[in-house]
C-alpha positions as CSV (number, residue, x, y, z in Angstrom):
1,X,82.9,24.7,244.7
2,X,81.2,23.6,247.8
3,X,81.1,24.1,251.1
4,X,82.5,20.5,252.2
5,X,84.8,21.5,249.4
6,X,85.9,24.5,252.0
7,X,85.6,22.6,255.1
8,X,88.1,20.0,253.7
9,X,90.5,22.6,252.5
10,X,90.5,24.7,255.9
11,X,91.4,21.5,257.7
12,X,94.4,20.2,255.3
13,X,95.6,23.9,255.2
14,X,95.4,23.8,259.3
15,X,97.2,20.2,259.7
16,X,99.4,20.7,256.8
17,X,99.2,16.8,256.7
18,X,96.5,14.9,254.4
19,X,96.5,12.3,256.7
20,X,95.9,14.1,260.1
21,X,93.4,16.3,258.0
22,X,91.4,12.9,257.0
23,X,91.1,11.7,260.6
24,X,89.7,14.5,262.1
25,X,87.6,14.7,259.5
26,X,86.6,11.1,259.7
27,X,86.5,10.3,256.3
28,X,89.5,7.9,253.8
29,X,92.6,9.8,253.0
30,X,92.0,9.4,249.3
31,X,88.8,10.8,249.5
32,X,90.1,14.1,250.8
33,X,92.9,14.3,248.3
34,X,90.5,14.2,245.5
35,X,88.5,16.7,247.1
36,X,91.2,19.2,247.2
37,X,92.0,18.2,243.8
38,X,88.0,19.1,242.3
39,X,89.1,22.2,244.3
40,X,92.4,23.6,242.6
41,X,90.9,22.4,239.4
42,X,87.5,24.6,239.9
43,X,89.8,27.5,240.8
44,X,92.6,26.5,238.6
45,X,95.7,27.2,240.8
46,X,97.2,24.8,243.2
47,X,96.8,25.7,246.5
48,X,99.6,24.0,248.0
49,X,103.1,22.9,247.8
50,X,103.4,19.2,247.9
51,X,107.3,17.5,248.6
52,X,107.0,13.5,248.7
53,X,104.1,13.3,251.4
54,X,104.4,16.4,252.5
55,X,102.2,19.5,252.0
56,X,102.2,23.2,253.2
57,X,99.8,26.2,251.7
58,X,101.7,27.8,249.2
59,X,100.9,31.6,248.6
60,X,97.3,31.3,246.7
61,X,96.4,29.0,249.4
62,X,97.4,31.2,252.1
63,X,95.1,34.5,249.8
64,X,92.4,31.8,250.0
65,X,92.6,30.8,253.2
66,X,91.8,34.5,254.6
67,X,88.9,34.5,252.1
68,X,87.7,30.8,253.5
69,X,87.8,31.8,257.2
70,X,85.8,35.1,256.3
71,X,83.1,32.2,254.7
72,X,82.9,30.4,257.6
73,X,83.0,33.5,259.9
74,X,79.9,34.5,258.1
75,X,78.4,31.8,258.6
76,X,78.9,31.3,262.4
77,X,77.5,35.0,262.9
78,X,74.5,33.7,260.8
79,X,73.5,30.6,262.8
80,X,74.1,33.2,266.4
81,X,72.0,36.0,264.7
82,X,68.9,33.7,263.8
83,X,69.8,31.9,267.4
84,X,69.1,35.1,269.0
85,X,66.3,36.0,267.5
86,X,64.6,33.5,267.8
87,X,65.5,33.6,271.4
88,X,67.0,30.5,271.9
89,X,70.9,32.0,271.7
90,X,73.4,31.4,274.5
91,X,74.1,34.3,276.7
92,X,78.0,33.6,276.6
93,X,80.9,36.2,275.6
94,X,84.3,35.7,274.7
95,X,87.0,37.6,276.0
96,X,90.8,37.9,275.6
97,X,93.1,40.5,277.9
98,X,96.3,40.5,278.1
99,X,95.9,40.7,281.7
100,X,94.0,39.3,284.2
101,X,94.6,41.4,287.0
102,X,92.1,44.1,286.2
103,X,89.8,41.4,285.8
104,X,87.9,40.3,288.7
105,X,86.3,43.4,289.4
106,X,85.4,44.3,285.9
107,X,83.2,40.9,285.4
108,X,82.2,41.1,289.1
109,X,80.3,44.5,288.3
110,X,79.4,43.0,285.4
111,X,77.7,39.9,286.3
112,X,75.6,41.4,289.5
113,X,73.5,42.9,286.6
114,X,73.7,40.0,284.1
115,X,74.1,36.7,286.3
116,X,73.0,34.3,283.5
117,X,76.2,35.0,281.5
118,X,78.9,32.9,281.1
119,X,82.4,34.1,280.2
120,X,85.2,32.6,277.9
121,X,88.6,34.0,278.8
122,X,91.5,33.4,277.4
123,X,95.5,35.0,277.8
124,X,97.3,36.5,275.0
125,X,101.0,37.2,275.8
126,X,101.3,38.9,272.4
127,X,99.1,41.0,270.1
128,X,99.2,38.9,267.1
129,X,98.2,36.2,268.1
130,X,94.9,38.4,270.1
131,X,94.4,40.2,266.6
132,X,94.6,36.1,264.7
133,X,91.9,34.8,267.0
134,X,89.8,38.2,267.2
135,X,90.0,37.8,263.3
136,X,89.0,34.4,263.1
137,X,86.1,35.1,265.4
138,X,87.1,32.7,268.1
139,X,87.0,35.4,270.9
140,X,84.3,38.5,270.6
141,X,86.4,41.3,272.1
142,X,89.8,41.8,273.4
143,X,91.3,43.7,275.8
144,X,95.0,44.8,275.5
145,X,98.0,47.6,276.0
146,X,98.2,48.3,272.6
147,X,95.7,49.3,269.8
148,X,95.4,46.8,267.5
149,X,96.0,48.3,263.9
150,X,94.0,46.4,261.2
151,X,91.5,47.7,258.9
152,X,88.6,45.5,259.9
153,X,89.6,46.1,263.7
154,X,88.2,49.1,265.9
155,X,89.9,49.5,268.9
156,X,88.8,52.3,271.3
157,X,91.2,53.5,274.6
158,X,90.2,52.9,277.7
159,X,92.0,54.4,280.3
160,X,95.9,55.3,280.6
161,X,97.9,53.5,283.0
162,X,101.1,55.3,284.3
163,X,103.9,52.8,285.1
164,X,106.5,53.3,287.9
165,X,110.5,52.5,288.0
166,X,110.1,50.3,291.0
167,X,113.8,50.3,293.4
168,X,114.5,48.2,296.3
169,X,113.8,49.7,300.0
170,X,117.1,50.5,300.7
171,X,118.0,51.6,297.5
172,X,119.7,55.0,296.6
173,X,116.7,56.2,295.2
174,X,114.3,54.9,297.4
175,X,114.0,58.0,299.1
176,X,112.7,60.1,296.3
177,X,109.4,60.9,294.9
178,X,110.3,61.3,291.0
179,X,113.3,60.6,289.3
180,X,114.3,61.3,285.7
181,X,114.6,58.0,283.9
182,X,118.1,58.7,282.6
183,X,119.2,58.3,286.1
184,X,118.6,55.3,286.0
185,X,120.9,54.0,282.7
186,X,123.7,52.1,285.3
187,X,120.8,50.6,287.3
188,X,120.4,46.6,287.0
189,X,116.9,45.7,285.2
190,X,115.0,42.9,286.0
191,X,113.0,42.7,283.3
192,X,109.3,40.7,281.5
193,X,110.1,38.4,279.3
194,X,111.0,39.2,275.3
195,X,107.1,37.5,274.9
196,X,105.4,40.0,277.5
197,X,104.1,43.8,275.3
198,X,105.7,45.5,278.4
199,X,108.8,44.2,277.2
200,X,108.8,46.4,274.5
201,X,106.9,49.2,276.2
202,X,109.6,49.3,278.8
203,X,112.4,49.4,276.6
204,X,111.1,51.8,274.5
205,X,111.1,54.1,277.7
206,X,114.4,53.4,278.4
207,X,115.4,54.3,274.3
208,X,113.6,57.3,274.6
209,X,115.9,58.3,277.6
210,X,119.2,57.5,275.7
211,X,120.2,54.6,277.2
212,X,119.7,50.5,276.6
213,X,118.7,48.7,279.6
214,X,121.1,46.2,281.1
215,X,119.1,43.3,282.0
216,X,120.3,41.0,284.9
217,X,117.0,38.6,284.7
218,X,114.1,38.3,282.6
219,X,110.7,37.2,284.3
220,X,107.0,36.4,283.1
221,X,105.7,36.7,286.3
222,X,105.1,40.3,288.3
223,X,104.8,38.8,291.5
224,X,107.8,37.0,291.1
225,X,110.0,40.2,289.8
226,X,108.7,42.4,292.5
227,X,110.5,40.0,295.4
228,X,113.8,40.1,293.3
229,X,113.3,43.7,293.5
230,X,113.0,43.8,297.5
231,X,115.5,41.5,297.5
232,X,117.7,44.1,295.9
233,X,118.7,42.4,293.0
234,X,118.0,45.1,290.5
235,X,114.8,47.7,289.4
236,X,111.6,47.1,287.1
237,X,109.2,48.9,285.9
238,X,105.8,48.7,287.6
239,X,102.3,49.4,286.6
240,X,99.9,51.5,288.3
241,X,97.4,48.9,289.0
242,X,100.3,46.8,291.0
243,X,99.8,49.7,293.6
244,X,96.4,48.2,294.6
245,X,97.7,44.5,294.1
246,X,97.2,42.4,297.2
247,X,100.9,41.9,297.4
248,X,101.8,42.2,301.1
249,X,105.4,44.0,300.4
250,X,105.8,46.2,296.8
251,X,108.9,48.0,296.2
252,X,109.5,51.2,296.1
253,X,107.7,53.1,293.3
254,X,109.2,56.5,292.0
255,X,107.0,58.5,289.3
256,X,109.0,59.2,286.1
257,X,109.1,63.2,285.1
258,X,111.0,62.1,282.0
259,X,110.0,60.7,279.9
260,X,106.5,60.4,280.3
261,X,106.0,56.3,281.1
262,X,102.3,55.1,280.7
263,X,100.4,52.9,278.6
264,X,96.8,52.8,277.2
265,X,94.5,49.8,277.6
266,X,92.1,49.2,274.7
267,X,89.2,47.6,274.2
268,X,89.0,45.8,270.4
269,X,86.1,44.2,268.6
270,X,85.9,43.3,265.0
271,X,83.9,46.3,262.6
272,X,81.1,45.4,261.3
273,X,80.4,41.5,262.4
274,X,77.6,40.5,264.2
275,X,77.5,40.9,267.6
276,X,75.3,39.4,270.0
277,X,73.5,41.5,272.2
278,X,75.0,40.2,275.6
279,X,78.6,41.1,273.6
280,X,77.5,44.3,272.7
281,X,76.3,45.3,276.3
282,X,79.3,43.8,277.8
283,X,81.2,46.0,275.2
284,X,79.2,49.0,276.3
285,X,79.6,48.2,280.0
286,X,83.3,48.0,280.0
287,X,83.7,51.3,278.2
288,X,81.7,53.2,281.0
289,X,83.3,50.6,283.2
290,X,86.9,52.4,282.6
291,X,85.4,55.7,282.2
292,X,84.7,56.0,285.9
């Protein structure tokens, strides 16, 4: 077993397809096939399923593939580690939030003490896919609503976020202060889409009240949700950091006694793997960042 030997079987077991595999890996199709032969021999189990010209990982190629990706982790943290020392690293960090709106002045703070760096961001709608690409190494840190439980994952809370039932201006309950969110159990929900975590934050709030939310729309964006709510079209629930938003007209936001509606942002990063030290004060500066 060989490296190439890995690099071939990471790329079949990523295109599922032999012959996509062989073009991206410029080399003849019937080269790669008997290289991930001499593989399955060497470790004397097939690592996939192969129907007519088709193939897909069966389960010891999926157990191998986790232990592949940890090789070639290893090996990228390596080839930064030596980089850095020897001083010729690139200052770069790679983040993924579920959010972006806390973003601006987070890497504005950041970048008036550390100009040089450049930032990789990237959108995650759901965790799994955060905690996949956190796992694979292709983003350094990750900042979302939810802790991400994994055994090689830390994730540390950052600050909790109280969220609002938001009600149209001439609503019924526009004129209170706090509400108890049973009260709301008739009310018309325009909810985030079935992709979005405050989908299931939300309705989890609305569970723990005794009642299931009867959805009238279901939106990705906020923007878009809070002019359906002006319009008077139905309630949403609304995070706190909507309330310094630089939307002109926001609805109505009532605090909710019962139950108690927040969330937590977190701040995730992979134990033990190598990280540079432009990721590691980043890391460091977002923590005191959300402690202030």
């Amino acid at each position: 077993m060989d490296i190439l030997q890995l690099k071939y079987f990471r790329e079949v077991a990523q295109s599922e397809s032999m012959t996509k595999a062989a073009e991206k890996l410029h080399i003849a199709q019937p080269s790669l096939s008997k290289t991930i032969l001499r593989l399955e021999k060497g470790l004397g189990v097939a690592l996939f399923d192969r129907v007519g010209k088709r193939i897909k990982l069966n389960d010891c190629g999926k157990l191998f593939l986790k232990r592949v990706e940890r090789v070639f982790n290893e090996l990228d943290a390596g080839q930064r580690e030596l980089a850095d020392l020897a001083g010729i690293g690139q200052e770069h960090v790679t983040l993924g939030a579920s959010s972006s709106r806390f973003l601006p002045n987070l890497l504005n703070g950041f970048l008036v003490e550390h100009p040089q760096v450049n930032f990789r961001l990237r959108h995650f709608a759901r965790q799994a896919e955060m905690q996949e690409q956190l796992l694979n190494g292709q983003i350094d840190l990750s900042i979302f609503f939810l802790p991400i439980i994994h055994p090689q994952i830390h994730s540390e809370p950052l600050i909790d976020e109280e969220i609002f039932l938001a009600v149209p201006p001439k609503h019924h309950l526009a004129d209170r202060k706090s509400i108890q969110l049973r009260e709301a159990a008739a009310e018309s929900f325009i909810s985030y889409t079935a992709d979005s975590e405050l989908w299931d934050i939300t309705h989890n709030f609305c569970r723990q009240a005794g009642f299931e939310p009867s959805i009238v729309f279901e939106i990705e964006s906020l923007e878009a949700i809070a002019t359906l709510v002006n319009a008077g079209l139905g309630v949403t629930f609304l995070p706190a950091y909507w309330r310094q938003s630089d939307i002109s007209h926001l609805p109505v936001q009532l605090h909710i006694e019962n139950p108690v509606c927040q969330r937590t942002i977190w701040l995730s990063w992979i134990k033990g793997r190598y990280m540079s030290p432009i990721t590691n004060i980043f890391k460091n500066f977002v923590i005191r960042y959300f402690s202030r």
